[in-house]
OpenMM code with the backbone's topology and positions (N, CA, C; nanometers):
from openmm import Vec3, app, unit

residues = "UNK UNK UNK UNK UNK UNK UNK UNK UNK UNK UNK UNK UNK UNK UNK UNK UNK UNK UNK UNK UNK UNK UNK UNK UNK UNK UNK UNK UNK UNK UNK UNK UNK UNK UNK UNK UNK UNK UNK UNK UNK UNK UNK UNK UNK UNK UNK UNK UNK UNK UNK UNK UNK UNK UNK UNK UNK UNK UNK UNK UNK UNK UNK UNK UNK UNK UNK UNK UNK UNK UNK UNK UNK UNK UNK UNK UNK UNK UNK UNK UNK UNK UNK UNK UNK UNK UNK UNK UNK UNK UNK UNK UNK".split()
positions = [
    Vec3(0.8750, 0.6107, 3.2070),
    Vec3(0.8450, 0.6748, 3.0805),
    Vec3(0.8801, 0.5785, 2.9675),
    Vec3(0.8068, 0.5636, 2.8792),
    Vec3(0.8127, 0.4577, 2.7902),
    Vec3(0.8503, 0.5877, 2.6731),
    Vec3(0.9775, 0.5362, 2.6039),
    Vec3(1.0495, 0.5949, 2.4622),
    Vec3(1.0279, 0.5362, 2.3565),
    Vec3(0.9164, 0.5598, 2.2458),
    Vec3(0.9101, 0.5117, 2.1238),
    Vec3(0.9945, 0.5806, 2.0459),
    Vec3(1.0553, 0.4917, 1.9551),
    Vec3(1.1830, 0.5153, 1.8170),
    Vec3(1.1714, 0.4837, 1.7149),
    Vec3(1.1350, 0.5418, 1.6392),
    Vec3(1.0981, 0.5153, 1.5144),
    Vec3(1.1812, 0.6335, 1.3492),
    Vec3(1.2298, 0.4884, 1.2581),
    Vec3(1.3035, 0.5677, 1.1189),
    Vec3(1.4622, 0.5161, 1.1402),
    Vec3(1.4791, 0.4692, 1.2616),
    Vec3(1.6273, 0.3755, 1.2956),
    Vec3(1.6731, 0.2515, 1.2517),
    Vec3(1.5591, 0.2527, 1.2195),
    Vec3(1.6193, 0.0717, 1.1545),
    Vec3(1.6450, -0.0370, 1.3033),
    Vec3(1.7510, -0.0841, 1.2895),
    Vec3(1.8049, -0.1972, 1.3821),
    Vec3(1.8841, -0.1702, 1.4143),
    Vec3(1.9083, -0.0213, 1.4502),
    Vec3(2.0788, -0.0047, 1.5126),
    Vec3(2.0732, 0.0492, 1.6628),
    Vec3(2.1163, -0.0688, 1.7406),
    Vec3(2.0688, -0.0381, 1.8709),
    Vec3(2.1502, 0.0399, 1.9279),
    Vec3(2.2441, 0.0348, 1.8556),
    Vec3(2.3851, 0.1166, 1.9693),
    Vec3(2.3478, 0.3062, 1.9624),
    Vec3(2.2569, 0.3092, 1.8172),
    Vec3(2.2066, 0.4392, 1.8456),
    Vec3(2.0914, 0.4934, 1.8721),
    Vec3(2.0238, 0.3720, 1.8949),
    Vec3(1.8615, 0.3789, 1.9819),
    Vec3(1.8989, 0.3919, 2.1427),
    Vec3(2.0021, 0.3307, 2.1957),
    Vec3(2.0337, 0.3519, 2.3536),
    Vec3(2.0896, 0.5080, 2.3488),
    Vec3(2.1651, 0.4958, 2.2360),
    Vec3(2.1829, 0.6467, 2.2572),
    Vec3(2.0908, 0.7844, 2.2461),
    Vec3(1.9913, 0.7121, 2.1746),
    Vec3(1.8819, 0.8538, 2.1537),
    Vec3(1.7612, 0.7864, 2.2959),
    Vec3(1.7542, 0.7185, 2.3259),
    Vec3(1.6798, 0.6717, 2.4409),
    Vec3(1.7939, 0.7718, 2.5989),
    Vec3(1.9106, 0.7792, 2.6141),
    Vec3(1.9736, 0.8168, 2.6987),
    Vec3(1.9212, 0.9756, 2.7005),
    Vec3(1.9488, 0.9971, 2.5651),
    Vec3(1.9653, 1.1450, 2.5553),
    Vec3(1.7915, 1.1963, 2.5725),
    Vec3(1.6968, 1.1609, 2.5372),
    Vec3(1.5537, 1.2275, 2.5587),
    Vec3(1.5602, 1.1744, 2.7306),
    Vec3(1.5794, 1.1109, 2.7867),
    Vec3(1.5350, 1.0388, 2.9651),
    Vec3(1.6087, 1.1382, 2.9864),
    Vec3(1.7306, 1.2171, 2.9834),
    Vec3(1.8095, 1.2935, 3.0479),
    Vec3(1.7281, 1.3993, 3.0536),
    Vec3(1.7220, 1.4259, 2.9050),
    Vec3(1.6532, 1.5564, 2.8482),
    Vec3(1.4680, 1.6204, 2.9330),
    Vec3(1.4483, 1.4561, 2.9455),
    Vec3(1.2988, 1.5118, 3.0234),
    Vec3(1.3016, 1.4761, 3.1582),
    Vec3(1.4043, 1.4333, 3.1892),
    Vec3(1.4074, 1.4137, 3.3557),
    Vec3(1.4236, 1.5480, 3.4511),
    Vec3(1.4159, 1.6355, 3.3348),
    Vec3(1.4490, 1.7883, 3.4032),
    Vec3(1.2986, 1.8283, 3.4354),
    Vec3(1.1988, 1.7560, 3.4000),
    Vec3(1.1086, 1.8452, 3.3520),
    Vec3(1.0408, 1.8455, 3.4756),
    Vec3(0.9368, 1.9477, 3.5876),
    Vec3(0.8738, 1.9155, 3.6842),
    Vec3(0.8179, 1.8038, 3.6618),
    Vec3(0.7152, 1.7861, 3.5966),
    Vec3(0.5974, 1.6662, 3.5486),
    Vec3(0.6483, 1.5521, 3.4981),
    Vec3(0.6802, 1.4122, 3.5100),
    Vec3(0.7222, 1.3340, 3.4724),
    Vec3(0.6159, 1.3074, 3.3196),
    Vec3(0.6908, 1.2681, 3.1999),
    Vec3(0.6698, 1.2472, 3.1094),
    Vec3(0.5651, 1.1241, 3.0775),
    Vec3(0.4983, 1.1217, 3.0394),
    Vec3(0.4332, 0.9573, 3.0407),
    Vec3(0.4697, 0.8440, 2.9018),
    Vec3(0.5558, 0.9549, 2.8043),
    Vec3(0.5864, 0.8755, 2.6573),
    Vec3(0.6344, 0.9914, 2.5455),
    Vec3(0.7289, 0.9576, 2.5219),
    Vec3(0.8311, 1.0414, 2.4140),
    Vec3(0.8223, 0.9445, 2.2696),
    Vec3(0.7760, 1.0379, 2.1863),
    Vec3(0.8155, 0.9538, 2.0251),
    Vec3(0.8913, 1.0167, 1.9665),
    Vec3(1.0082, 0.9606, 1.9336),
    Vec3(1.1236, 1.0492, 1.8429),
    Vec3(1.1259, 0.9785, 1.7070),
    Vec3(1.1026, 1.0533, 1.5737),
    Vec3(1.0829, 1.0251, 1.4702),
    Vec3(1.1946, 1.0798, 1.3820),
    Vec3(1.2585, 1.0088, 1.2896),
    Vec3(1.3812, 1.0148, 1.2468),
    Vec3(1.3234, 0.9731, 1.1161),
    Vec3(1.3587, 1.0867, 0.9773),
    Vec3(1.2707, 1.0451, 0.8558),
    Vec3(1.4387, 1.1569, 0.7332),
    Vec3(1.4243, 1.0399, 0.5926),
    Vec3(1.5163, 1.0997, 0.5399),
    Vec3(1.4171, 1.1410, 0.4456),
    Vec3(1.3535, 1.3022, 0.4247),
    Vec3(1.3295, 1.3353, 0.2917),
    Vec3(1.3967, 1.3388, 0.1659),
    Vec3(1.3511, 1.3713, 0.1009),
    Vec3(1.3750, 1.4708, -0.0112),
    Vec3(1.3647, 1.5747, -0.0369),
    Vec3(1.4445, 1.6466, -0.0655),
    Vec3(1.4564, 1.7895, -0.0418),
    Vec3(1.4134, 1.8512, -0.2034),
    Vec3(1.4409, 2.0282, -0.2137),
    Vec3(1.3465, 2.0560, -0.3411),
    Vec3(1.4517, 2.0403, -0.4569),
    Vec3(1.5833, 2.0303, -0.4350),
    Vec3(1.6614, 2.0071, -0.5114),
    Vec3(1.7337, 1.8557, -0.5710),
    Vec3(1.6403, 1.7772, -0.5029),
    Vec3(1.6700, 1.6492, -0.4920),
    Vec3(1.7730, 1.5593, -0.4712),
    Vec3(1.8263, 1.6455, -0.3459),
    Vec3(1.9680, 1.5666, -0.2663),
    Vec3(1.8594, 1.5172, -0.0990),
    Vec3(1.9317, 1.4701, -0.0352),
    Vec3(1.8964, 1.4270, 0.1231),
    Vec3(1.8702, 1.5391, 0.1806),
    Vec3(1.7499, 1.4915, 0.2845),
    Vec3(1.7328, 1.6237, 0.3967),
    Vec3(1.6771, 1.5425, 0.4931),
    Vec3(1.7258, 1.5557, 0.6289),
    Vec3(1.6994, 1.4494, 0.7336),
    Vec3(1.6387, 1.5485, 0.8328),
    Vec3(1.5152, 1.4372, 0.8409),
    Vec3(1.4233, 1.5489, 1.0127),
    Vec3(1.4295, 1.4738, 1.1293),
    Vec3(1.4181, 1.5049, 1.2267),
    Vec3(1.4425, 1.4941, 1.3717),
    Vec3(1.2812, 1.5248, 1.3874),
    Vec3(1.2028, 1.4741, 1.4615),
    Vec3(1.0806, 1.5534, 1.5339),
    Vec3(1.0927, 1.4536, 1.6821),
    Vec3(1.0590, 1.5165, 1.7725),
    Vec3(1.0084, 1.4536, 1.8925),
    Vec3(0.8600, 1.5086, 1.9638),
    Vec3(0.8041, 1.3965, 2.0178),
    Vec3(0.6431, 1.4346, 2.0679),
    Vec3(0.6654, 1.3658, 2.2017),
    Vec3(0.6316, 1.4418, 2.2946),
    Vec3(0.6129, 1.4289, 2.4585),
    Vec3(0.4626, 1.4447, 2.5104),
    Vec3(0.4378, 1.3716, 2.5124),
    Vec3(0.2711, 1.3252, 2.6237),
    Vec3(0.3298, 1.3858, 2.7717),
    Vec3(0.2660, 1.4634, 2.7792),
    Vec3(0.2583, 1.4953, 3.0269),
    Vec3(0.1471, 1.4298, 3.0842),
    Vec3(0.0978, 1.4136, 3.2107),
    Vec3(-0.0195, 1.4292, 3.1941),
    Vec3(-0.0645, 1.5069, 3.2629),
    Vec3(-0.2244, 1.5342, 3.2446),
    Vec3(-0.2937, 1.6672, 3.2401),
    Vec3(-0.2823, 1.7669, 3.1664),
    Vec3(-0.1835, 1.7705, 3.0652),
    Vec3(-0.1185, 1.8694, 3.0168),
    Vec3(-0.1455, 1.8396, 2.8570),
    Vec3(-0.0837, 1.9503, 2.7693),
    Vec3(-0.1028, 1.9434, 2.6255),
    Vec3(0.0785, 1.9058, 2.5966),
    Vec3(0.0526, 1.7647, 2.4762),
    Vec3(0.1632, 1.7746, 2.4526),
    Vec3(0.2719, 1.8559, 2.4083),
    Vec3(0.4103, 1.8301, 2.3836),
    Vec3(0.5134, 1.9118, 2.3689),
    Vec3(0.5584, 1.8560, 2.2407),
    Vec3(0.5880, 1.9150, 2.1615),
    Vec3(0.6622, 1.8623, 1.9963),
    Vec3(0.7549, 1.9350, 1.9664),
    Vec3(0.8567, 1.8663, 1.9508),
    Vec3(0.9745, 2.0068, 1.8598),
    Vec3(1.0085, 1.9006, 1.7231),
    Vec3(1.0965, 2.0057, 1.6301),
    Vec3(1.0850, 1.9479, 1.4895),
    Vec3(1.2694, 1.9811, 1.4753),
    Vec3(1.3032, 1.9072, 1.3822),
    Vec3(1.4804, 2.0059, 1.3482),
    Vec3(1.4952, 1.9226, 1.2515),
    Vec3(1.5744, 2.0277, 1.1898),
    Vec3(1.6244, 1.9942, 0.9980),
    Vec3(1.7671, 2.0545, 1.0282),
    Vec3(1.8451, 1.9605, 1.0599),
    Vec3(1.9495, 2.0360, 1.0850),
    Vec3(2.0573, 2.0590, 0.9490),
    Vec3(2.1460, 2.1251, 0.9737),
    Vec3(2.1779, 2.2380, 0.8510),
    Vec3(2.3442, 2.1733, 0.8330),
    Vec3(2.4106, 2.0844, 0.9623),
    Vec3(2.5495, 2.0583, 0.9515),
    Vec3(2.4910, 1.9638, 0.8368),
    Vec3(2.6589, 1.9237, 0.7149),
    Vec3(2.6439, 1.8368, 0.6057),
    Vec3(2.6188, 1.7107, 0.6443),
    Vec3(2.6817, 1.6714, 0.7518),
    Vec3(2.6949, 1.5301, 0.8632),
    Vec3(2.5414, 1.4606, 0.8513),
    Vec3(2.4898, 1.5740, 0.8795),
    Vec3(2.2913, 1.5562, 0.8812),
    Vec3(2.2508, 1.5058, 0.8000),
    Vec3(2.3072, 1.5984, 0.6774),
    Vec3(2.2270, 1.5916, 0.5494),
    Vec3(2.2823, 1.4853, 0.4638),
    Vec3(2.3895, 1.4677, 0.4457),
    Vec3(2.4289, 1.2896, 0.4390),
    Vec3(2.3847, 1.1734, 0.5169),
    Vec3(2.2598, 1.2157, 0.6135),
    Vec3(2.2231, 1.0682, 0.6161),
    Vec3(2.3126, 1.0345, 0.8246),
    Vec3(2.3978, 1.1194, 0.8630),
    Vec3(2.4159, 1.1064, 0.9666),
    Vec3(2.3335, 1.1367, 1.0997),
    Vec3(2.2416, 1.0385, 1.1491),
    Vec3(2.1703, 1.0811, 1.2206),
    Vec3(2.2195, 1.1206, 1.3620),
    Vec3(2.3422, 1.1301, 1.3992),
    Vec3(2.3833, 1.1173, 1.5196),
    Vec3(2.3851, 1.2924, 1.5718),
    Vec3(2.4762, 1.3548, 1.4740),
    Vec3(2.4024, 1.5019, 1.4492),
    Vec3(2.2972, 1.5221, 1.4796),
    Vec3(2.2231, 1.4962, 1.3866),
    Vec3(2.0360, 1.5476, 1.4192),
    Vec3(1.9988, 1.5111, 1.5729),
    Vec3(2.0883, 1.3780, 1.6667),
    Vec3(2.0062, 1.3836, 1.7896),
    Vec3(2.0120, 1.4644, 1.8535),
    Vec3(2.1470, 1.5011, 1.8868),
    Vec3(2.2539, 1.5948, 1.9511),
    Vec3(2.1898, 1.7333, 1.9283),
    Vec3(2.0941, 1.7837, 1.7872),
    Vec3(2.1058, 1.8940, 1.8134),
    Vec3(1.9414, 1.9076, 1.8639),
    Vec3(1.8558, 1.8057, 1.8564),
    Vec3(1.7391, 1.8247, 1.8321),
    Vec3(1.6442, 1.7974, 1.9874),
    Vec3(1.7520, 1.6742, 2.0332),
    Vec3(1.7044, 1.5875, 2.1532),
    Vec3(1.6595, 1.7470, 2.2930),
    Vec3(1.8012, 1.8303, 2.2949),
    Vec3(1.8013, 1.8831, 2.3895),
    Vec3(1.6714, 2.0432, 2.3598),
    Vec3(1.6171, 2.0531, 2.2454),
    Vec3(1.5076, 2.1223, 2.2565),
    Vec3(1.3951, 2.1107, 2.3217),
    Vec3(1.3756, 1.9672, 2.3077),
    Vec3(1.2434, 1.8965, 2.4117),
    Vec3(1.2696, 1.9921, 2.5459),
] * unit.nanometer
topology = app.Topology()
chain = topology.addChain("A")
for resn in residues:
    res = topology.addResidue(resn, chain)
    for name in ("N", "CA", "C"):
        topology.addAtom(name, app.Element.getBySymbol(name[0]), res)
């Protein structure tokens, strides 16, 4: 299964970590996965402080893909800590 990462910048120590956590996460799945994109994006929110999204997209095959989305709500998040957002978002896939 090939893991695209994208909105991380160059920080590998938390690309192995969001790469660990989706392979775990879809190794459950009957159908082996053929490609996970996890997208990591800091909006702007309506009040104009930080708001950080999580989305992930899973290809099967034969199948229709799988997407989940998370805006998570701890402050950790919303300052810009993405390690939060994996933790809560990874294990929805």
């Amino acid at each position: 299964m090939r893991v695209v990462i994208e909105g991380l910048g160059e920080d590998r120590a938390l690309r192995t970590l969001v790469n660990g956590k989706v392979a775990a996460s879809l190794g459950r799945l009957h159908v082996p996965a053929t490609t996970a994109r996890v997208q990591f994006a800091n909006e702007t929110s309506a009040k104009g402080g930080p708001a950080a999204r999580c989305s992930i997209t899973v290809d099967l095959p034969r199948r229709p893909e799988l997407h989940a989305n998370s805006r998570p709500r701890a402050p950790a998040a919303r300052s810009g800590n993405f390690r939060t957002a994996v933790g809560r978002s990874v294990p929805c896939a």
